[in-house]
N, C-alpha and C positions, 0 to 999 in steps of 0.2 A: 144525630146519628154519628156525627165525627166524635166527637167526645167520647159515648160508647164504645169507637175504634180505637181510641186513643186510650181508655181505662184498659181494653184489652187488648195493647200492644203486643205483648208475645206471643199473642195467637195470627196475629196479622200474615195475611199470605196475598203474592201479586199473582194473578190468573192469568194475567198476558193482557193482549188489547183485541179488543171487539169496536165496531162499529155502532153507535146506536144514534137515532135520530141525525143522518149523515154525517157525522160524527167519530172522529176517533176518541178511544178511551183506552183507559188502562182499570181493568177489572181488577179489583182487593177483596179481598175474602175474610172474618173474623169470628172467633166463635164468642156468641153472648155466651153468662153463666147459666141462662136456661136451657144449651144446647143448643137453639137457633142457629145459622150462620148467614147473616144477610153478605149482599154481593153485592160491591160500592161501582157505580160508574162513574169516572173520573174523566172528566175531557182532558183529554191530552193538551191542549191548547193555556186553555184558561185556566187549567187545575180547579174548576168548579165541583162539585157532587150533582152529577146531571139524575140520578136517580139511584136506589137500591130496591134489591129485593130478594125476596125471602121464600124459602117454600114452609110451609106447614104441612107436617107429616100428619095422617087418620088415617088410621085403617079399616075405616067402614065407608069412606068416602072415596078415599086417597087422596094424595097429598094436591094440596094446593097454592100456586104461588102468587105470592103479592107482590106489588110494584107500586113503589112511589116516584113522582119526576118532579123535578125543579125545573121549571122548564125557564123562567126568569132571573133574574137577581137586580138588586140595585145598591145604590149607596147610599148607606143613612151612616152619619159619623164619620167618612172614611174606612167603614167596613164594608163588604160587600153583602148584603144580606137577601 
């Protein structure tokens, strides 16, 4: 997902900070070429990606939002994965 944000840096926008999972973060916002705009949470702390998510527009359904979390990481390499 960073990568993605990072192909489409000039769309990049910071939404302020929200709470999540007792948590502070700092919400980023980016738009995919599909139109999409997934919504990054970023702990404030660790600079992790604690989760994005995305709505899905229908209009026979209405729109729907998805959420993914990282709710771990570790280190393999020296990276934190």
């Amino acid at each position: 997902m960073l990568r993605k944000a990072l192909q489409q840096a000039h769309s990049l926008r910071w939404l302020g900070t929200n709470e999540y999972d007792g948590r502070r973060h700092d919400l980023v916002i980016f738009a995919w070429h599909n139109g999409l705009t997934p919504t990054l949470y970023i702990d404030s702390e660790t600079h992790h990606l604690s989760k994005y998510e995305m709505l899905f527009p229908d209009n026979l359904t209405g729109d729907t939002l998805s959420e993914v979390g990282y709710p771990t990481y570790r280190e393999v390499s020296g990276l934190q994965v």
